[in-house]
C-alpha positions as CSV (number, residue, x, y, z in Angstrom):
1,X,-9.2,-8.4,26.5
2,X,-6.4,-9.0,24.4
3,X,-6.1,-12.6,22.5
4,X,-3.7,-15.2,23.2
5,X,0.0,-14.7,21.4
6,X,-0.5,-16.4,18.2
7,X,2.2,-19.3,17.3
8,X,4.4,-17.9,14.3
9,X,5.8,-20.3,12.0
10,X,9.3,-20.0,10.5
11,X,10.0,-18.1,7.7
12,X,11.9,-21.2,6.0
13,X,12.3,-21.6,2.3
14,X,11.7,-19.4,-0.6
15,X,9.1,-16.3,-0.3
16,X,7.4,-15.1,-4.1
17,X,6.6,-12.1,-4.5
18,X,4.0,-11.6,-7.1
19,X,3.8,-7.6,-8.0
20,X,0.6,-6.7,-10.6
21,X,2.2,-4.1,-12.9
22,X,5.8,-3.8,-14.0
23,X,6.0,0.2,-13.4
24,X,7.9,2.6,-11.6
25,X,7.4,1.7,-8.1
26,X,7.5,-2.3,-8.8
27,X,11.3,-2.0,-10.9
28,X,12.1,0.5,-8.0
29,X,11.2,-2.1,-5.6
30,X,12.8,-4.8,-7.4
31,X,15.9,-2.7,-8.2
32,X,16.2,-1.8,-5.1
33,X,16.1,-5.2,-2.9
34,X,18.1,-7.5,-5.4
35,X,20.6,-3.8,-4.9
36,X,19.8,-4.2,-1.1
37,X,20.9,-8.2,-1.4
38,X,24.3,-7.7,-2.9
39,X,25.2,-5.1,-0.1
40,X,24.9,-2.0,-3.1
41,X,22.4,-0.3,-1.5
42,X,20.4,0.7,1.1
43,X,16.6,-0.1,2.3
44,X,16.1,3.6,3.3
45,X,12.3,4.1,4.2
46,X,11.7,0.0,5.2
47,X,10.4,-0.5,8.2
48,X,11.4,-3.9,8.1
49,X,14.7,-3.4,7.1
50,X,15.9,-0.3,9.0
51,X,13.8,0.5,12.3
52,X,14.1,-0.4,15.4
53,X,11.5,-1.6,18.0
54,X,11.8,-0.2,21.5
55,X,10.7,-3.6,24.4
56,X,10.0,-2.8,28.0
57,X,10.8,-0.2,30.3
58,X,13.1,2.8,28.9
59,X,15.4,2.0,31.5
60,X,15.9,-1.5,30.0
61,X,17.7,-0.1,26.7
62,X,16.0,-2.6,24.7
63,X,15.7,-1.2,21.2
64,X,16.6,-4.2,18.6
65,X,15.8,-4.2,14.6
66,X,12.6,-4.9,13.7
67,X,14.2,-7.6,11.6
68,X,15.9,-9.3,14.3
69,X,12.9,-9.1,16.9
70,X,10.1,-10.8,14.3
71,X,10.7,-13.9,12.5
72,X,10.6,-12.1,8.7
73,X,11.3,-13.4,5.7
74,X,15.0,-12.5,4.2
75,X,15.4,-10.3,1.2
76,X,17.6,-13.2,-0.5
77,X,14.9,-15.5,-0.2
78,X,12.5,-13.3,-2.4
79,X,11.5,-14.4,-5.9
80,X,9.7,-11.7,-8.2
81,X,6.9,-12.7,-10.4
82,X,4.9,-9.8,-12.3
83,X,2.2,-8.9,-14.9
84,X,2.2,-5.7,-16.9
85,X,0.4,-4.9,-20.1
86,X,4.2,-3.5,-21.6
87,X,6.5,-6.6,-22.9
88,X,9.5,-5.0,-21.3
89,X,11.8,-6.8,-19.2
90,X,12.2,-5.4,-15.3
91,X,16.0,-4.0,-17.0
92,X,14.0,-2.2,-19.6
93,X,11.2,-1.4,-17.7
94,X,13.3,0.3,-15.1
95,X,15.2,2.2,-17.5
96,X,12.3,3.6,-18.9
97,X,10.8,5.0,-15.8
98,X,13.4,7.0,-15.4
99,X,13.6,6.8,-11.6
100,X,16.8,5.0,-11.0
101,X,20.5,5.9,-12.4
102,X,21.2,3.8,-15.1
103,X,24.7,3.4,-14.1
104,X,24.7,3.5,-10.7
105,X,21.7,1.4,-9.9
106,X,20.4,-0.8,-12.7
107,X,23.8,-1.9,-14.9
108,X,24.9,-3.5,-11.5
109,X,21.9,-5.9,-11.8
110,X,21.0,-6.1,-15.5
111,X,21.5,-9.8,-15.8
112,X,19.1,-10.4,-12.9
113,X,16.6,-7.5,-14.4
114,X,16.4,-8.9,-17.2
115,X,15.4,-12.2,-16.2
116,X,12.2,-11.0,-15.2
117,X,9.8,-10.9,-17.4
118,X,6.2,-10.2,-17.4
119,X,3.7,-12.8,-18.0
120,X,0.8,-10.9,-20.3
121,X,-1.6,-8.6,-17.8
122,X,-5.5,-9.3,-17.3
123,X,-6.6,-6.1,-18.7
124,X,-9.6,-4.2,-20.0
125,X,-8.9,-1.1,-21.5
126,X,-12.3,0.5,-20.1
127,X,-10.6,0.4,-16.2
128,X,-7.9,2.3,-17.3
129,X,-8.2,4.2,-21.1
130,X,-4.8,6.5,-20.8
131,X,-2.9,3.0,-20.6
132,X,-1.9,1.9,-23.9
133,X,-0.2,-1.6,-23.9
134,X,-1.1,-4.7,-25.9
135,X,1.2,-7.4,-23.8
136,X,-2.5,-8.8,-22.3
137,X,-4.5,-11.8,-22.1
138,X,-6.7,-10.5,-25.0
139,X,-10.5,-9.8,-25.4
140,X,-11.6,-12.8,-23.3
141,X,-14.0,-13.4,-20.9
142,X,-14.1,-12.3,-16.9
143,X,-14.0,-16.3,-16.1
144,X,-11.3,-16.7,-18.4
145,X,-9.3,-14.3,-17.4
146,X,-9.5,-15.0,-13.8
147,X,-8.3,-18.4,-14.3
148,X,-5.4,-17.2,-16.4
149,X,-4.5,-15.2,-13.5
150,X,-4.4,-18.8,-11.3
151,X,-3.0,-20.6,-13.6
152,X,0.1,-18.0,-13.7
153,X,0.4,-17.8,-9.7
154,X,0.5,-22.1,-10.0
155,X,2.9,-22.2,-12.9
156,X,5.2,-19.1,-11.0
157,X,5.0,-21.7,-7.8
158,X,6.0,-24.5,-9.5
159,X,8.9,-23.1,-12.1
160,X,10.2,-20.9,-8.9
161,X,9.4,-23.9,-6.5
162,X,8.6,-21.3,-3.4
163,X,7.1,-22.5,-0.5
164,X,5.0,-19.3,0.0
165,X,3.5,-16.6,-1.7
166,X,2.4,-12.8,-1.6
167,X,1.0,-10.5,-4.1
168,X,0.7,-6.6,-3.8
169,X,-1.0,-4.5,-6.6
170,X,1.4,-1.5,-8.1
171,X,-0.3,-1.1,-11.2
172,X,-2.3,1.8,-12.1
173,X,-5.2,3.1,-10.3
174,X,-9.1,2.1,-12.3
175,X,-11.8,4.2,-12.7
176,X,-13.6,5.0,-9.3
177,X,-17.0,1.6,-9.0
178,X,-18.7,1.8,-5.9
179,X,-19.7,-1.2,-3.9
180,X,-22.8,-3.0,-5.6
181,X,-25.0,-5.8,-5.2
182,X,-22.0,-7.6,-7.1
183,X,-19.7,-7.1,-4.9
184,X,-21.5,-8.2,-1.7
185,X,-21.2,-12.1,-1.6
186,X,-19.3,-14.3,-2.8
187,X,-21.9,-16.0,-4.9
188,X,-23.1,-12.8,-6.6
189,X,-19.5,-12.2,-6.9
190,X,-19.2,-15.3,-8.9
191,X,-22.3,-14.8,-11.2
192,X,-20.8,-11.3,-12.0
193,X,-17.9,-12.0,-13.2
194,X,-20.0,-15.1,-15.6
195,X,-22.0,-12.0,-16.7
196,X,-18.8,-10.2,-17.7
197,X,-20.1,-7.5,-15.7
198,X,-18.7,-3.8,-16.1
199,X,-18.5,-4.0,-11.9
200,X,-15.7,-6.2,-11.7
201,X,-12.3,-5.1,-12.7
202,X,-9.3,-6.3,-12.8
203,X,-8.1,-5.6,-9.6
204,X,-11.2,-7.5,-8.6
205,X,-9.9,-10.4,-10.3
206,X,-6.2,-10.5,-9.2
207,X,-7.1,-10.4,-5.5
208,X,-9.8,-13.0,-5.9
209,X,-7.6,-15.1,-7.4
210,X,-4.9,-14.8,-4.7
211,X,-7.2,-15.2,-2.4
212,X,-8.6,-18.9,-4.2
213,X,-4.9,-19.6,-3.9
214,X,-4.4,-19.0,-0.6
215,X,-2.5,-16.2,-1.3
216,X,-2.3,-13.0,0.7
217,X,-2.9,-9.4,-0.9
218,X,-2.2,-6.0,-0.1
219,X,-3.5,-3.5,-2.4
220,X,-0.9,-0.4,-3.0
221,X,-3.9,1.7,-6.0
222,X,-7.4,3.0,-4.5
223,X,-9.6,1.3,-6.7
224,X,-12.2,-1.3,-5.0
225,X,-10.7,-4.3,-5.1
226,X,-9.9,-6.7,-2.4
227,X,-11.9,-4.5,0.2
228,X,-15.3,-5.9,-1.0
229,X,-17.6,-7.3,1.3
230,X,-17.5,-10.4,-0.5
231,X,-13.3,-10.7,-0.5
232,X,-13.3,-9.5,2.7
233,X,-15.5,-12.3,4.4
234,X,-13.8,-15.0,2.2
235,X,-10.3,-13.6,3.5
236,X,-12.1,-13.6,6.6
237,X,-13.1,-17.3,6.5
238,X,-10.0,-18.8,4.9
239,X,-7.9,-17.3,7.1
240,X,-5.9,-15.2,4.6
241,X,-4.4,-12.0,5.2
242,X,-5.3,-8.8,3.2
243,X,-4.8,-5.2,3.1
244,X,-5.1,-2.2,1.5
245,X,-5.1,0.8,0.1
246,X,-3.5,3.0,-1.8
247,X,0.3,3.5,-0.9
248,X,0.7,6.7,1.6
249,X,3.8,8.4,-0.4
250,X,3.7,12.3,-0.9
251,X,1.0,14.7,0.1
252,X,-1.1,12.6,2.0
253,X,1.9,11.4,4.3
254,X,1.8,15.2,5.2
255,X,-1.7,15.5,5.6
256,X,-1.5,12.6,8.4
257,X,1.7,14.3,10.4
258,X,0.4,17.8,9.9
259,X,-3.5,17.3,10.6
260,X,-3.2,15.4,14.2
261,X,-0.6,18.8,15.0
262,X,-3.5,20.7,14.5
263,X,-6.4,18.5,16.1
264,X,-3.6,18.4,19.1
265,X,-3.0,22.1,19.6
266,X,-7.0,22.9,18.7
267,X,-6.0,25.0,15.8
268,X,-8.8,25.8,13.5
269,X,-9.0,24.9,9.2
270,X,-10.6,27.0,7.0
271,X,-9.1,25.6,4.0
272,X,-6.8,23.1,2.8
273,X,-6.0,23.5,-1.3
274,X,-3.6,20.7,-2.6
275,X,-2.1,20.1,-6.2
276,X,0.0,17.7,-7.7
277,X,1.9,17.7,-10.7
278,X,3.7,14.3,-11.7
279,X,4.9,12.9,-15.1
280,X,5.2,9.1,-14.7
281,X,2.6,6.3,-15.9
282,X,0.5,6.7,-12.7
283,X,0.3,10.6,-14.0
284,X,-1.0,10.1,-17.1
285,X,-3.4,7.3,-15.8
286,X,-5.2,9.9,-13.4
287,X,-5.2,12.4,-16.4
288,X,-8.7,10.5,-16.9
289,X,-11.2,12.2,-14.7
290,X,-12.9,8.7,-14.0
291,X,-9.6,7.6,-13.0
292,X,-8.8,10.5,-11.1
293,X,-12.2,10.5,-9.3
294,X,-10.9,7.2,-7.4
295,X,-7.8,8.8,-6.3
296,X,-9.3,11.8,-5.1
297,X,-12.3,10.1,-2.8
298,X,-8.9,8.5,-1.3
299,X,-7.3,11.7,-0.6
300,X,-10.0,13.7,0.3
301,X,-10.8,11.1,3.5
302,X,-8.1,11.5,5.5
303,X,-8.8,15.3,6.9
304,X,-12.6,14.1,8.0
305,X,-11.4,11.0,9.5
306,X,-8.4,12.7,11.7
307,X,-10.1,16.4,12.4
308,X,-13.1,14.5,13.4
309,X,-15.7,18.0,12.6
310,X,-18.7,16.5,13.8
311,X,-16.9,16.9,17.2
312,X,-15.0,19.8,16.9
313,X,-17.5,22.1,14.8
314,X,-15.6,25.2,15.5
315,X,-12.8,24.4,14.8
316,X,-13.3,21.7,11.9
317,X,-17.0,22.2,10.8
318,X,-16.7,24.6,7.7
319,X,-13.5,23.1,5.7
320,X,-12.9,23.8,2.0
321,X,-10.4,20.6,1.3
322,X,-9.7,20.6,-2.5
323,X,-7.0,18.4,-4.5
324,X,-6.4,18.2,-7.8
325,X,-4.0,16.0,-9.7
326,X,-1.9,17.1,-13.1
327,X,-0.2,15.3,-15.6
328,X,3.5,17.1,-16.4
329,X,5.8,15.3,-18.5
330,X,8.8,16.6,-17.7
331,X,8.4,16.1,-14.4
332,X,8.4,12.1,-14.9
333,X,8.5,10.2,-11.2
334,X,9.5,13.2,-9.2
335,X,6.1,14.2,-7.9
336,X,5.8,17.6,-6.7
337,X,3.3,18.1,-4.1
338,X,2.1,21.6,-3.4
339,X,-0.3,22.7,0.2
340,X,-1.5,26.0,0.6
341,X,-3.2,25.6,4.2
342,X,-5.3,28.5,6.0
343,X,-5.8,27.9,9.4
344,X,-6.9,30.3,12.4
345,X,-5.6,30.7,16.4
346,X,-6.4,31.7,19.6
347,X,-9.4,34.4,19.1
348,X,-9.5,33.4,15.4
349,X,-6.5,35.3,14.1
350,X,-5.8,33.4,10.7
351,X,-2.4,32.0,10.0
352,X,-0.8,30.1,6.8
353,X,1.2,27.0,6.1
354,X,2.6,26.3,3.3
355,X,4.3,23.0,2.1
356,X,5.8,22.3,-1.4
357,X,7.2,18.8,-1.2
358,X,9.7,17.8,-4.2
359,X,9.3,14.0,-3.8
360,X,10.3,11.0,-5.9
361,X,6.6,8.8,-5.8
362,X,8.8,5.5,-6.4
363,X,11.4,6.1,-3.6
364,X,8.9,6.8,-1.3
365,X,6.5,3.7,-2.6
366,X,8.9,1.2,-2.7
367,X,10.2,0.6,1.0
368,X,6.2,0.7,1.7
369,X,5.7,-2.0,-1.0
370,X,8.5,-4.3,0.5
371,X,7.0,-4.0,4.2
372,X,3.6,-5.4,3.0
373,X,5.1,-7.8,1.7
374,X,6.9,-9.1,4.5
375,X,5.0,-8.3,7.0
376,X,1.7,-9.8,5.0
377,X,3.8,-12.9,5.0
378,X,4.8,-12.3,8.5
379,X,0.5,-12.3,9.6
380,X,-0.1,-15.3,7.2
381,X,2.7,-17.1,9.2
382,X,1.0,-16.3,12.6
383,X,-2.3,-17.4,11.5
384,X,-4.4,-13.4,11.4
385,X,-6.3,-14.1,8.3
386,X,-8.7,-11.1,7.2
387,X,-8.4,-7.3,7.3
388,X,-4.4,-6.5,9.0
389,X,-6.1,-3.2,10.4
390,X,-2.4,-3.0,12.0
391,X,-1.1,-2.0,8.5
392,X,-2.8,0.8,8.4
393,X,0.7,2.7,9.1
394,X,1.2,2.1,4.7
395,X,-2.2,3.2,3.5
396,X,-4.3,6.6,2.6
397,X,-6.8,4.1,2.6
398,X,-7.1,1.8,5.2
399,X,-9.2,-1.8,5.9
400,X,-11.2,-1.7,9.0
401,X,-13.6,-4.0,10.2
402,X,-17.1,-3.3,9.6
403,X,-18.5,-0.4,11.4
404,X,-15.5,1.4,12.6
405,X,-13.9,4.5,11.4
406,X,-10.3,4.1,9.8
407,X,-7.4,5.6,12.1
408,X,-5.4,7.9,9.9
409,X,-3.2,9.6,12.1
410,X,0.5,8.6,11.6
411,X,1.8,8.2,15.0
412,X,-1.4,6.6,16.2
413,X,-1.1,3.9,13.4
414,X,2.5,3.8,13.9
415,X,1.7,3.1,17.9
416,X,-0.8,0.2,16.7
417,X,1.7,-1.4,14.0
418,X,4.5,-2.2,17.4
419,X,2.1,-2.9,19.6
420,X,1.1,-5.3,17.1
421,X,4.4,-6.6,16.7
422,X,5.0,-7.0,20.7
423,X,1.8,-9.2,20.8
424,X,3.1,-11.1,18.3
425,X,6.1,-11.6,20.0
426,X,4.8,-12.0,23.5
427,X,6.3,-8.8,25.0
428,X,4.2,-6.0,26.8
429,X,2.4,-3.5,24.8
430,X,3.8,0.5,25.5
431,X,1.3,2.6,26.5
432,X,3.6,5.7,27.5
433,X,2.4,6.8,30.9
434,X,5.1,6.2,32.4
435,X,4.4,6.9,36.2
436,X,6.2,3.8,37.4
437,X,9.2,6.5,36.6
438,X,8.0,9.3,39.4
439,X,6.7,6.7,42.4
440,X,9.7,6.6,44.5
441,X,11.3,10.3,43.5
């Protein structure tokens, strides 16, 4: 039974945007909507922004803009607010990451770049070693710093005077922590972070205090954060949205179009090597193996979850799924992502694919960073507090409820994300039988 259409408030007055780290994706995504404002660029890649939304019957030729079917938030009512542990200004930041044209893309927009500024970063070298910045809140406590953290999302509410709020985590991915006795209520939670224990993170701290805010969070790194059992159930309660994680950019966006071809078609996998080689901050950051370990258990996921082995054995059963990330300099934000893929046909003939996608990681991250955040705004609006499963669509990653397996396959998250849209807005889901076509033919 599906529920009720929810009652969606208007998107009035002025939306802030709180982005953790001050990196390549975040001035790409900054760049690129204040750009996107002034009519000097487009939002290629947002959802929001460019796609449309088909509504009844293909015979009815009803296909508007996402943006003009769902009440979202406009781009020129965003306000950016953003910790990083560099000084640097968005203008300098985004010069230095190289992604952008200096020229073409961040000279247009210097005064407003350089207006942003980041407040200093909760940070504990430990989470993340290759990261060397000193722009922090210093060697203080856990408790200390998590009330830093609210007393910046206060003071950015009042000096901005928005009415509503969103943060999304870009920053760099932490060493891998598994879910502990810390992390399963809120109260041990609380007497954690009082212990400065070495379970709780950063990340752990930004999305709790979002969450004490009221604030919603979508988190764009793998590291644990605001998928705890503890944030999770206090989202739950409080009726905030959340989401998360790890932004689907590069390879993994292949492995979730490629993977549901093969589970379709009942082709076998034998093997499935990936490699990476990037050069950007997020590079040298997994250039740590306890970093990297966190990326990779997000990564390695999405083939079990969509080839589903324990019911396809012969097909799926005997896999040998390796990825491996490298650090590359030169290469700076243009990622290249590498697939060597063995699989076998009818009678178990083998057959190869190979894929070498030259991407650019920010361009790719950036419309997925701007959806979240209107579309968490969008769900915070219309009263769905808790996990947005529906978001799925964005994530290597993804929230689920407790107890379910996450859907990874592209077009099937895609499918859920509209559907999700058309219940918001009271119109019939698609389900794409169709027969009402053939009856009278």
């Amino acid at each position: 039974m599906t529920s009720s259409t929810p009652k969606i408030a208007p998107a009035d007055g002025r939306l802030g945007v709180l982005v953790v780290g001050l990196g390549a994706v975040s001035t790409t995504l900054i760049a690129g909507v204040e750009l996107a404002k002034r009519g000097m660029g487009q939002p290629f890649g947002s959802m929001t922004q460019m796609g449309t939304i088909r509504l009844g019957k293909r015979t009815e030729g009803r296909s508007p803009l996402v943006k003009d079917f769902v009440p979202l938030a406009r781009l020129e009512d965003i306000e950016w607010g953003t910790w990083d542990v560099f000084p640097d200004d968005a203008y300098v930041a985004a010069s230095r990451a190289g992604v952008l044209e200096g020229g073409k893309h961040i000279e247009a927009i210097s005064d407003t770049l350089r207006d942003i500024r980041p407040m200093p970063a909760a940070f504990e070298r430990k989470y993340a070693r290759n990261l060397d910045g000193d722009h922090t809140k210093g060697d203080i406590s856990k408790r200390a710093m998590l009330e830093a953290i609210r007393a910046d999302i206060n003071k950015f509410r009042d000096d901005k005077k928005v009415d509503r709020m969103v943060m999304i985590w870009c920053a760099s991915t932490e060493v891998f922590i598994e879910p502990g006795p810390a992390h399963m209520t809120i109260e041990s939670f609380e007497k954690a972070i009082d212990a400065n224990d070495e379970s709780i993170a950063p990340s752990m701290l930004y999305a709790y205090a979002a969450l004490l805010e009221g604030v919603p969070f979508a988190n764009g790194a793998p590291n644990l954060a605001v998928d705890m059992p503890c944030l999770r159930q206090y989202a739950t309660e409080h009726n905030i949205p959340i989401s998360g994680k790890d932004f689907k950019t590069g390879q993994t966006l292949m492995k979730t179009v490629l993977a549901p071809m093969l589970k379709a078609r009942q082709l076998g996998l034998s093997g499935w090597y990936s490699t990476n080689i990037l050069g950007n901050r997020d590079g040298e950051v997994l250039d740590a193996p306890e970093n990297f370990k966190t990326k990779e258990e997000s990564k390695l996921g999405v083939l079990e979850h969509i080839l589903e082995p324990e019911k396809n054995p012969e097909l799926y059963g005997d896999v040998f799924h390796k990825v491996s990330i490298n650090y590359y300099p030169p290469r700076g934000d243009n990622k290249e992502g590498w697939d060597n893929i063995d699989i076998f046909g009818w009678l178990g003939y083998p057959m190869q694919i190979k894929v070498n996608f030259l991407c650019r990681d920010s361009i790719l991250a950036a419309p997925l960073a701007l959806d979240l955040v209107l579309f968490s705004d969008l769900a915070q609006r219309a009263g769905l507090g808790g996990i947005q499963e529906w978001l799925s669509f964005y994530y290597k990653s993804p929230q689920v409820a407790p107890g379910l397996y996450p859907e990874h396959d592209l077009f099937i998250q895609l499918t859920k994300l509209k559907n999700t849209l058309r219940w918001m807005m009271g119109e019939d889901q698609i389900t794409h039988l169709g027969r009402e076509y053939y009856e009278d033919i």
